[in-house]
C-alpha positions in Angstrom: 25.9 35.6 -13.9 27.0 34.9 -10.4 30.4 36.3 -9.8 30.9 35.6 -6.0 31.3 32.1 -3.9 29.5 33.8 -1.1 26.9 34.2 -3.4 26.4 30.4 -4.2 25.6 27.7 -1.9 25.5 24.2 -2.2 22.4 23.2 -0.5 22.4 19.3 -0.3 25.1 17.1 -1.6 24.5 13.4 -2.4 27.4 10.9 -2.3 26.2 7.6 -4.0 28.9 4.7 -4.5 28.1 1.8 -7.1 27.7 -1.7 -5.5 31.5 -2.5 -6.1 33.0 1.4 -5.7 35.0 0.0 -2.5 36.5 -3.0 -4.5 39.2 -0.7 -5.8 42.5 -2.8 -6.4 44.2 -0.9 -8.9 44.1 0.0 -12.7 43.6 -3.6 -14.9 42.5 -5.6 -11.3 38.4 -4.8 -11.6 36.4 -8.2 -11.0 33.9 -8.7 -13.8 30.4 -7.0 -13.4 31.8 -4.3 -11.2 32.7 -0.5 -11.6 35.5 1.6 -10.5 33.8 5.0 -10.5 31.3 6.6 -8.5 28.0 8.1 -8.9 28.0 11.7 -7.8 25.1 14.0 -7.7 24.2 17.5 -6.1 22.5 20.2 -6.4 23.4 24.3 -6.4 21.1 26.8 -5.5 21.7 30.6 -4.6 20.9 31.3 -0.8 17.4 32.3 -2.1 17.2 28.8 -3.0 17.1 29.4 -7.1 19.3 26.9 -9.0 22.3 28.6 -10.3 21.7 29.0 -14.6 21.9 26.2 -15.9 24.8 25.2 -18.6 28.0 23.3 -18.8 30.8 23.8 -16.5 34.4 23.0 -15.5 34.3 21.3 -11.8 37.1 20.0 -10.3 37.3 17.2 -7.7 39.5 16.6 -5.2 40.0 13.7 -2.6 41.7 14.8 0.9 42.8 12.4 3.8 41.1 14.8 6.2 38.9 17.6 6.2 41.4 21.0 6.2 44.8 18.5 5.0 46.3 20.6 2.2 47.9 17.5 0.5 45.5 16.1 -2.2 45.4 12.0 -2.7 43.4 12.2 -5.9 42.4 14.8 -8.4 40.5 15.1 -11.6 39.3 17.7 -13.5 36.0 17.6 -15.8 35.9 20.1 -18.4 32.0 20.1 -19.3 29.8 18.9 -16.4 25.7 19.5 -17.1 23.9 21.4 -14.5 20.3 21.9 -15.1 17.7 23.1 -12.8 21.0 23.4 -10.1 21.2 19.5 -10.5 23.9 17.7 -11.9 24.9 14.1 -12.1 28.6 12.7 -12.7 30.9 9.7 -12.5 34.1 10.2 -10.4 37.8 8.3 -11.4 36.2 7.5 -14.8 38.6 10.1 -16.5 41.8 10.0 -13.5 41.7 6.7 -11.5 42.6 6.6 -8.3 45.7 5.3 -6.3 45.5 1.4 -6.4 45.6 1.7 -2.4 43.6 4.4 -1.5 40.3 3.3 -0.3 42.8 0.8 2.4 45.4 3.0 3.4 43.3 5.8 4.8 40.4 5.2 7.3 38.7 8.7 6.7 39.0 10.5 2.9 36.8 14.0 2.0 35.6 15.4 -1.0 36.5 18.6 -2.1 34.2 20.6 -4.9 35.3 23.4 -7.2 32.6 24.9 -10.3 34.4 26.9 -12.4 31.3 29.4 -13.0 33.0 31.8 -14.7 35.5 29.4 -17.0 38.6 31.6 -16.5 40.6 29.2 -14.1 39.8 27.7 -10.7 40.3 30.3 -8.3 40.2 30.0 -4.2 36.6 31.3 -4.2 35.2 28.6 -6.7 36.0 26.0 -3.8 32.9 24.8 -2.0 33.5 24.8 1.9 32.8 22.4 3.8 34.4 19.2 2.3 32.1 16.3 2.3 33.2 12.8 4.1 32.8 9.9 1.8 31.3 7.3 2.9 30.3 3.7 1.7 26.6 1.8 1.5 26.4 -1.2 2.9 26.8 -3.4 0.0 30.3 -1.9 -0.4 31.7 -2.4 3.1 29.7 -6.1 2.8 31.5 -6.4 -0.9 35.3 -5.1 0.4 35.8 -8.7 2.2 34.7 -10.8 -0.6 38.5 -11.1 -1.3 39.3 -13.1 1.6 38.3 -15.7 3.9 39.1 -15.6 7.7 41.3 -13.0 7.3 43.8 -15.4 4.3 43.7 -14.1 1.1 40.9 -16.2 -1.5 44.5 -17.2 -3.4 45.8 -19.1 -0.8 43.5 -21.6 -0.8 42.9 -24.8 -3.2 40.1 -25.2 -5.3 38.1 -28.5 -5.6 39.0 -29.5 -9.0 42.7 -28.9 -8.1 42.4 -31.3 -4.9 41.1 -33.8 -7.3 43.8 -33.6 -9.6 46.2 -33.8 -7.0 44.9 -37.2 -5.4 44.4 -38.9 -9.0 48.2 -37.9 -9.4 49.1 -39.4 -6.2 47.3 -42.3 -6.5 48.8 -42.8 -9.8 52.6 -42.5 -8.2 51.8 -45.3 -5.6 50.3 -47.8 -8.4 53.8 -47.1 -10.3 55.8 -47.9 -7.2 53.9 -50.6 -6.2 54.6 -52.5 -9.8 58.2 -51.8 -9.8 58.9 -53.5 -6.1 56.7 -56.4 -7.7 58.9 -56.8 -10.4 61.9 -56.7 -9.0 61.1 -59.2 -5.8 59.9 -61.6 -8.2 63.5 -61.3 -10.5 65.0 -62.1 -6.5 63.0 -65.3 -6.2 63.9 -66.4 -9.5 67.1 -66.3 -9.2 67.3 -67.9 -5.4 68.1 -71.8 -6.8 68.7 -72.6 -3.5 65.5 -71.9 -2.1 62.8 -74.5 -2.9 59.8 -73.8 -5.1 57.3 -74.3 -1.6 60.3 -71.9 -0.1 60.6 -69.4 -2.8 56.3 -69.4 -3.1 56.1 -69.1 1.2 58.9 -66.3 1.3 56.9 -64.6 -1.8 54.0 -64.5 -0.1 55.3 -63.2 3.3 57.2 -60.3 1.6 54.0 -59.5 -0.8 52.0 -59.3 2.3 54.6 -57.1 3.7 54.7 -54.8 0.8 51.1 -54.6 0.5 50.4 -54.0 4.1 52.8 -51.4 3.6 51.8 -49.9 0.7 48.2 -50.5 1.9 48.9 -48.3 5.2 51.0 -45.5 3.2 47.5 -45.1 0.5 45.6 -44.8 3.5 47.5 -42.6 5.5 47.9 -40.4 2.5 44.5 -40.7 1.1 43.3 -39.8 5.0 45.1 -36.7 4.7 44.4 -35.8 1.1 40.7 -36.5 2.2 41.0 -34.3 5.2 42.6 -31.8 3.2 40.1 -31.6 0.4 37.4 -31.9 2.9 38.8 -28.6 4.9 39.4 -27.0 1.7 35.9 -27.9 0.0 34.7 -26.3 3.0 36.5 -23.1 2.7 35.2 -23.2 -1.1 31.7 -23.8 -0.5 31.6 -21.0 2.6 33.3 -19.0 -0.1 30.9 -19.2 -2.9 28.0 -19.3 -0.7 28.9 -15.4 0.2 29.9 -14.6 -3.0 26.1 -15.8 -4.2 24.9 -13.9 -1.1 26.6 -10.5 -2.3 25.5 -10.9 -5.8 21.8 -11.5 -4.3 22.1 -8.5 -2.4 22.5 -6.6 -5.9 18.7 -8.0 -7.3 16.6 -8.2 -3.8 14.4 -4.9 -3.5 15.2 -3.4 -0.5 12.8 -0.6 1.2 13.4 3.0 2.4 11.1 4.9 4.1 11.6 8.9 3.7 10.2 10.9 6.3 11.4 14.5 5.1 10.6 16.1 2.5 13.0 17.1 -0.3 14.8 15.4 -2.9 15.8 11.5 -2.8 18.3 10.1 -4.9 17.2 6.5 -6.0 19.1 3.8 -5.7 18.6 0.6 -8.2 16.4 -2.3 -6.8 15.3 -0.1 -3.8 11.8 1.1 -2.6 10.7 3.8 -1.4 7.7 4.6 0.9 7.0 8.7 1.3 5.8 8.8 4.6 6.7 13.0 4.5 4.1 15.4 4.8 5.8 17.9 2.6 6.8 17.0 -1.4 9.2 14.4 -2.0 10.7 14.1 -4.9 12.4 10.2 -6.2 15.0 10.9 -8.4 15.7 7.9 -11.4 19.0 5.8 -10.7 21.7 7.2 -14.1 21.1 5.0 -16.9 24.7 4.1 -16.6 24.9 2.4 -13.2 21.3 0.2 -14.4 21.1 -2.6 -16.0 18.0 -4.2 -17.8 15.3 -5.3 -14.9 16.1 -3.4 -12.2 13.5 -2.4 -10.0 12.4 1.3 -8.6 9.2 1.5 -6.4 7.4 4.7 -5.2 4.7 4.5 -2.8 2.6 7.5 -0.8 2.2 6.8 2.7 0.8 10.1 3.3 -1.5 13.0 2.1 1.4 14.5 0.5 1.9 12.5 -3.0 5.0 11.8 -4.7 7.2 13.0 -7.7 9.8 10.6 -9.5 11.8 12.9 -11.5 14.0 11.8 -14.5 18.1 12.6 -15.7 19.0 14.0 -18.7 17.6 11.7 -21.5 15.5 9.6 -19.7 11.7 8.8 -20.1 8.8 6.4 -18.7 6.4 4.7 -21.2 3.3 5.9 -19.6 0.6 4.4 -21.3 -0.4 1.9 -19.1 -0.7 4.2 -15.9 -4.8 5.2 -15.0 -5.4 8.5 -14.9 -8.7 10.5 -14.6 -10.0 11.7 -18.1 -11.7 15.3 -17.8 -15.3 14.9 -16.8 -17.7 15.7 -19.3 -21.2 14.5 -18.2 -22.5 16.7 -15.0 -25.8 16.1 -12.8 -27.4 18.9 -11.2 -29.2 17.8 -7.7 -30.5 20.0 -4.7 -32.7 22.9 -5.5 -32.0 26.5 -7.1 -30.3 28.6 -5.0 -27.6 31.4 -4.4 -24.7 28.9 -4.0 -21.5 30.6 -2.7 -19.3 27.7 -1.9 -18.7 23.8 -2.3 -16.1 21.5 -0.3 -15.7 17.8 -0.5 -13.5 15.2 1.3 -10.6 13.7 -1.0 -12.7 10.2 -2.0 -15.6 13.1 -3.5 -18.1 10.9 -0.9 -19.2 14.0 1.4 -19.8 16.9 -0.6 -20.6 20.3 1.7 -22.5 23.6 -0.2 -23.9 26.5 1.2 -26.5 29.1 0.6 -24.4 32.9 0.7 -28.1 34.5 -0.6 -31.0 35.4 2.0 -30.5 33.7 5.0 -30.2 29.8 3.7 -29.1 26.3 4.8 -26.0 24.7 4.8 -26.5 21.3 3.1 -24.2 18.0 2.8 -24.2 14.8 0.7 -22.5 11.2 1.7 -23.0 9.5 -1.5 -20.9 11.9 -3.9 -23.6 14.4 -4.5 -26.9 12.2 -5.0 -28.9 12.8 -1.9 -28.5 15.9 0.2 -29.6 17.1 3.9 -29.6 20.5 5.8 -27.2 20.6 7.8 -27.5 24.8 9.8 -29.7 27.2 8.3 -30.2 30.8 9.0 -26.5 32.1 8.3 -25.2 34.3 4.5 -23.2 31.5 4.5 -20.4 32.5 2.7 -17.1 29.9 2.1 -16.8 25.8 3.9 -14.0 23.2 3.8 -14.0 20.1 5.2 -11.1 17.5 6.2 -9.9 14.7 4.4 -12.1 12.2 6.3 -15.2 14.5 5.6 -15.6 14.6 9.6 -15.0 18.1 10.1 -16.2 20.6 8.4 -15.8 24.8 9.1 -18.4 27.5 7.6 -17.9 31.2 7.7 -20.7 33.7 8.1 -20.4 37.1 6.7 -23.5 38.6 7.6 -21.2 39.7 9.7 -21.0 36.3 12.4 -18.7 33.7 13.4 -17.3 30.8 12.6 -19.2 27.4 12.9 -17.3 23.8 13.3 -18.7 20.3 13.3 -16.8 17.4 13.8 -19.2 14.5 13.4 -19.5 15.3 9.4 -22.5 18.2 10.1 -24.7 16.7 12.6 -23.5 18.8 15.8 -22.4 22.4 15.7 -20.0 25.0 17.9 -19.4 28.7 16.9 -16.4 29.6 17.2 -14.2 32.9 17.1 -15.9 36.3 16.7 -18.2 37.8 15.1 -16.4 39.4 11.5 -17.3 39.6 7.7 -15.7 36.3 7.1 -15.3 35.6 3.6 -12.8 32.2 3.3 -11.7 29.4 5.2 -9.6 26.5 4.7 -8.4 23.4 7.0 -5.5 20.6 6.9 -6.1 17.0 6.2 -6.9 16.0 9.6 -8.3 19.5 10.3 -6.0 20.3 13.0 -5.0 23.2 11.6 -7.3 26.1 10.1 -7.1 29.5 8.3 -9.5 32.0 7.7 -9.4 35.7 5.9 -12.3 38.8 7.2 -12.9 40.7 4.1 -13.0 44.4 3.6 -9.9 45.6 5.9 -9.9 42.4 8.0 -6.9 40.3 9.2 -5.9 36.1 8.6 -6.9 34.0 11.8 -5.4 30.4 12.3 -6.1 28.1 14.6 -3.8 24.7 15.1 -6.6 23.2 17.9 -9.4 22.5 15.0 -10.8 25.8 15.6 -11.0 25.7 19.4 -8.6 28.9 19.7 -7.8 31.5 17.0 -4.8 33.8 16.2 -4.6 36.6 14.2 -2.3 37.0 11.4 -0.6 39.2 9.3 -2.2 42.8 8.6 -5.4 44.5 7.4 -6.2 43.7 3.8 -9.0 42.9 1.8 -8.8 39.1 1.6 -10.4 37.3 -0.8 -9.8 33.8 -0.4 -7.4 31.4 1.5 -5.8 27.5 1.0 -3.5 25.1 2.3 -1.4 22.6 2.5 -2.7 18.8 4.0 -0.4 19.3 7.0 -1.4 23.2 7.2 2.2 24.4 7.6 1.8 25.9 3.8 -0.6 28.6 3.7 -1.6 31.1 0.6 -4.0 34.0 1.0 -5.0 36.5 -1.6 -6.4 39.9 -1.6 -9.1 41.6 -3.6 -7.5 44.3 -4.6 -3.7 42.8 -3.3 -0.9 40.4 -3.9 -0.6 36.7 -2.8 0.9 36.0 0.3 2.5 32.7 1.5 3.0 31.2 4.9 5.3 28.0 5.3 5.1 27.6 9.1 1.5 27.5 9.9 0.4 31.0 9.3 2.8 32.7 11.7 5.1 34.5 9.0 3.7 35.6 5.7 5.3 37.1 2.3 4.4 39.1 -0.2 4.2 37.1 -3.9 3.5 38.4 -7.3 1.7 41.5 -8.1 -1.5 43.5 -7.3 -4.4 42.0 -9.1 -8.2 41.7 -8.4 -7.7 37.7 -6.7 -10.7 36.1 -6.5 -9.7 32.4 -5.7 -6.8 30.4 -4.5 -5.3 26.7 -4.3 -3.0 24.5 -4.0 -1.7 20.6 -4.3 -1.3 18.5 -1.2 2.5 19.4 -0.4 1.8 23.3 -1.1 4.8 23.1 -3.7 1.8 23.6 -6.7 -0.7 26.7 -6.5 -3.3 28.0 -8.5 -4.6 31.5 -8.1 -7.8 33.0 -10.2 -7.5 36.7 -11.2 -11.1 38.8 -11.7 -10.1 40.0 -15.8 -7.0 38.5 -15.5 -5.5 35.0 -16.3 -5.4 31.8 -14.1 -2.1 32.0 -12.8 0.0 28.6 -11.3 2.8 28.6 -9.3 5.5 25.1 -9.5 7.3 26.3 -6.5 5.6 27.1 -3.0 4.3 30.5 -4.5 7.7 31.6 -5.5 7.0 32.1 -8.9 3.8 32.4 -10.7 3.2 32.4 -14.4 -0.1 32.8 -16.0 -2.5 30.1 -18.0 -5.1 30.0 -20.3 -6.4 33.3 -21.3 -8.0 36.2 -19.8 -11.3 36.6 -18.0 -13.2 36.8 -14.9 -12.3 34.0 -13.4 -13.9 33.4 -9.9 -12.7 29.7 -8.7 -10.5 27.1 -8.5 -9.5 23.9 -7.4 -6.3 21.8 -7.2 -6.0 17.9 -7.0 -3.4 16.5 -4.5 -1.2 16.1 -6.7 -1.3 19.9 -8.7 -1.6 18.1 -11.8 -5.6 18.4 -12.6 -6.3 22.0 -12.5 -10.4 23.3 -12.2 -11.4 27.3 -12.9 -14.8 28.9 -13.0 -15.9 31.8 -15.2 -18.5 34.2 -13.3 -21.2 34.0 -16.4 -18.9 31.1 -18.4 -17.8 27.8 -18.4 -15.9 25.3 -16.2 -12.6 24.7 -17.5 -10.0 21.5 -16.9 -6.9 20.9 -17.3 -5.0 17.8 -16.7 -1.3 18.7 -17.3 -1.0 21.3 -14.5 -2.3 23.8 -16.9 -1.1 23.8 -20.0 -4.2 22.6 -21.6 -7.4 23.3 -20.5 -11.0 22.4 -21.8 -14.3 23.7 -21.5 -17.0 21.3 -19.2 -20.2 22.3 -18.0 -22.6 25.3 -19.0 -22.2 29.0 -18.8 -23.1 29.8 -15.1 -22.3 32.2 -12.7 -19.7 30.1 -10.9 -18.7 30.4 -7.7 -16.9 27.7 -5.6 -15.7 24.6 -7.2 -14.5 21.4 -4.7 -12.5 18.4 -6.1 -11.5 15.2 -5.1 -8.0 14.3 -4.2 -7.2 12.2 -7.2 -9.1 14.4 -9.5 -11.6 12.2 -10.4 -14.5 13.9 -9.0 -15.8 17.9 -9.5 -18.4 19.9 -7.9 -19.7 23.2 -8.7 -21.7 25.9 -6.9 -23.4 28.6 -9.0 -25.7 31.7 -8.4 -29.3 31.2 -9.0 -28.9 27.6 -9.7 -28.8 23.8 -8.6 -25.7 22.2 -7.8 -23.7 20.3 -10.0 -21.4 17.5 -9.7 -19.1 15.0 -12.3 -17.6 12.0 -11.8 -14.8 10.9 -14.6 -13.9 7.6 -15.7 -10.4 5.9 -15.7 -8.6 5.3 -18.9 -4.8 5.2 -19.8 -2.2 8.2 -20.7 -1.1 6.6 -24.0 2.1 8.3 -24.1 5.3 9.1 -22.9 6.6 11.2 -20.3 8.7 14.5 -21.5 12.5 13.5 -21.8 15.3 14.2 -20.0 15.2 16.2 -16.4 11.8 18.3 -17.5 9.8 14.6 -17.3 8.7 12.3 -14.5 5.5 11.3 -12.7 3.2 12.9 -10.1 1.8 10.4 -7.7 -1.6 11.5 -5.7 -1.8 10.7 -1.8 -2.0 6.7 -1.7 -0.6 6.1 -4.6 2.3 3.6 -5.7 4.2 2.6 -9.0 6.9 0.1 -9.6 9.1 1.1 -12.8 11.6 -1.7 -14.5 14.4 -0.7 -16.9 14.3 -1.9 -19.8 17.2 -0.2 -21.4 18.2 2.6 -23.8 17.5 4.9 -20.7 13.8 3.2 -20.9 11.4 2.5 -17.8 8.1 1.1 -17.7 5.1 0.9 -15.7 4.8 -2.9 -14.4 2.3 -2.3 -11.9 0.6 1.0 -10.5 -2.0 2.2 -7.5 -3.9 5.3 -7.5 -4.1 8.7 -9.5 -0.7 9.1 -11.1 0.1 11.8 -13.8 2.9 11.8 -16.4 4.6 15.4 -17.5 
């Protein structure tokens, strides 16, 4: 267990208020549909970057006017607060609420963080340093002036059915007033004998004229200014509702986020969110608690990268409707029988590259997934090819010993590149800007970030085996025959050491390099969740010579030298047999999975396309669940309750776990 706060960091920390967490007027003074707590999530990790254990632990929080004040505003303490995988998710002021003024009287407040890891007390050391600011979204700061107008409190002004009662009150008074002056000029005129009947009738008249003129004036003087009134006050009433209809708008209209970085993004209800990062991105669900029945969460992949929407604790997605390829299981043989050494597609599966790795042979490629092929060079023991994303550029090694060979008109034009060495893999970015290739038998790595117009040498001296990376080429993984793994994450420049000595014989890994694959010569297939961190092994034993990764790491290919193909769609916890007992040596697959190619000794090549159908289950719950999104892929989820989301509409190869 870890003992010491120099030992623990908290790596990001993730402030999220509720749309009305600003609104704070006190204990009993909440507005109806609104919340007075706060959503607060963070993760822990140790400066390795491992998540501390997981398990339940005290953590106290504390608000401070500034960020060293010793004097705390606000405290509470939660005895049993769930952190699992260094996450955890919790609601602030739902136990201790706050001062009613404390969100107006100071212009600046911080957050201070305690985890009592070793639950004997708080002590000094348990305090996270820095404090973090709080801040407020938009909607809040919009929200906090939704109790007045023009600066006057919403209770100082009239409403409309008020002003109405008012003026039928008024009107009423008048009417009475008017009847009693009647009554008692008429009880004057009869008892004026004097006067004459024409006399009494003629004065009558003149002072009824009088009274009504003047009554007549004073109803429309008053009714004027009750009109004016009501008019101004109407005003203020509609202007008020019309922005309270506004805010509440702003709670249901999907807004749009687009997230350039990789890492983890906490997901906000009726938001979208384009991943426009070239490194893994990872959506994580809104808390069940701050949702309510048809909200909206959209995911869409604006780059090579894919996606992962990751769920809390006791959440799940109804996946069943999501497509999804099934495992191939019909395969085509085309060309002609030869020593096949390698295969390499582009991530549609349209232009498919193999080469001959025998007695001098050709290098061949296919436009049309695998159905007609042409010779591309010939003359070279050809011995690995990739090609880009587009299926524009391709690079071939020759191990003869020779050099490296790049096209970038999809094989019709040629340049040899670098010197002449006993190449034995190579391996090139999305837009094949960037380039790695191994040199067998006590060789170095060699990258190039100029599409193999210069080359660098790398690292030291090994027997490497084979070589992958990442769609942006700043994740790299090499292995060595006999030798460990070794993993780059800035282009090849540095490189570390990863799991143990073992006879590699094949390596690769999703778009984002966060999910590898590595086949081991009477070994298992081992697979990596974590940029080569960690690797733990699949399957069973054998002498495994290939593999291939989809974008998103969740459809997994190997190759038995003199044994089957095997697939697995779950990222390798399954795996079934496909194709016939061969002696296997490169296998290529397309982005979303949905295409395979094989290249065997003595044989013809072989290609499968699989169909489309649906998951027809559910995604693991709680935090160990989620979805996998492929490069250009999009979903839109909708709560639906009992911490419940479904699929309502989906783009692309998309996996459930």
């Amino acid at each position: 267990m870890i003992k010491d706060l120099h030992t623990v960091r908290a790596s990001t920390i993730f402030v999220v208020f509720a749309s009305a967490a600003l609104l704070w007027s006190g204990p009993g003074h909440a507005q109806d549909g609104t919340s007075n707590t706060i959503l607060f999530q963070t993760r822990v990790e140790t400066p390795e970057g491992d998540p501390i254990p997981d398990g339940n632990y005290p953590v106290r929080f504390s608000i401070y006017a500034t960020e060293s004040d010793s004097t705390t505003l606000w405290s509470e303490t939660q005895t049993l607060v769930e952190i699992t995988d260094g996450l955890s998710n919790t609601i602030l002021f739902g136990e201790t609420p706050p001062p009613a003024d404390l969100f107006d009287q100071w212009d600046s407040l911080w957050l201070e963080v305690a985890i009592d890891r070793d639950n004997d007390g708080f002590d000094p050391e348990d305090i996270f340093n820095p404090r973090t600011p709080l801040h407020a979204v938009p909607f809040a700061l919009y929200a906090k002036d939704a109790g007045s107008l023009g600066g006057t409190p919403a209770g100082e002004y009239a409403k409309s059915a008020d002003v109405t009662t008012e003026l039928e009150t008024l009107e009423s008074s008048v009417t009475s007033a008017q009847d009693a002056q009647d009554a008692a000029i008429a009880m004057k005129a009869d008892a004026a004998e004097v006067y004459t009947k024409a006399e009494i009738d003629s004065q009558q008249g003149l002072q009824d004229e009088a009274i009504d003129d003047k009554a007549d004036a004073a109803a429309v003087e008053a009714a004027l200014l009750s009109k004016a009134d009501a008019a101004t006050v109407q005003s203020e009433q509609d202007a008020q509702d019309t922005a309270i209809a506004g805010k509440a708008d702003l709670s249901s209209v999907l807004q749009w986020q687009v997230v350039n970085t990789g890492g983890i993004v906490p997901a906000q209800r009726n938001f979208g969110y384009v991943i426009s990062a070239n490194l893994g991105v990872s959506v994580v669900l809104p808390l069940s608690n701050t949702l309510v029945a048809g909200d909206i969460i959209r995911v869409s992949g604006a780059s090579l990268s894919g996606w992962q929407v990751n769920q809390n604790a006791g959440q799940r997605i109804l996946s069943q409707s999501l497509p999804f390829p099934q495992i191939p299981a019909t395969w085509n043989s085309a060309e002609n029988t030869r020593i096949w050494s390698s295969v390499a597609c582009s991530a549609d599966g349209r232009s498919v590259v193999a080469c001959d790795g025998g007695t001098p042979g050709p290098v061949v490629g296919s436009s049309d997934g695998g159905m007609f092929w042409s010779q591309y060079l010939f003359g070279g023991f050809w011995r690995s090819l990739a090609m880009s994303a587009d299926g524009q550029t391709i690079l071939v090694a020759d191990d003869s010993p020779g050099v490296l060979y790049v096209s970038d008109d999809g094989g019709l034009n040629w340049l040899g590149r670098e010197s002449s060495r006993k190449w034995s893999s190579v391996a090139v970015s999305a837009d094949a800007t960037h380039m790695v290739a191994a040199v067998t038998l006590g060789g170095y790595l060699y990258t190039s970030d100029d599409s193999g117009a210069t080359w660098t040498q790398r690292e030291s001296t090994r027997d490497w085996s084979s070589v992958s990376c990442s769609s942006d080429g700043s994740v790299m993984l090499a292995s060595a025959n006999p030798g460990q793994l070794y993993v780059s994450t800035d282009y090849g420049e540095t490189w570390v050491a990863r799991d143990t000595a073992r006879q590699w014989r094949s390596v690769a890994m999703s778009a984002d390099g966060s999910r590898m694959i590595a086949a081991a010569y009477g070994d298992w297939n081992y697979v990596s969740t974590n940029g080569g961190a960690n690797w733990s092994p699949v399957y069973t034993t054998g002498n495994w010579a290939c593999v291939a990764s989809s974008s998103n790491g969740q459809i997994l290919a190997a190759g038995l030298i003199s044994g089957n193909i095997y697939v697995s769609t779950d990222g390798g916890a399954k795996w079934t047999a496909v194709a016939d007992s061969r002696v296997w040596r490169s296998l290529a697959m397309s982005a979303d999975g949905s295409r395979l190619f094989g290249a065997a000794e003595n044989s013809t090549l072989y290609g499968a396309t699989a169909s489309v159908g649906t998951t027809g289950r559910v995604t693991s719950p709680g935090s160990g669940g989620g979805l996998r999104g492929s490069a250009y892929s999009a979903v839109e989820l909708q709560y639906v309750g009992n911490d419940t989301f479904l699929p309502i509409s989906s783009s692309g190869s998309i996996a459930a776990f």
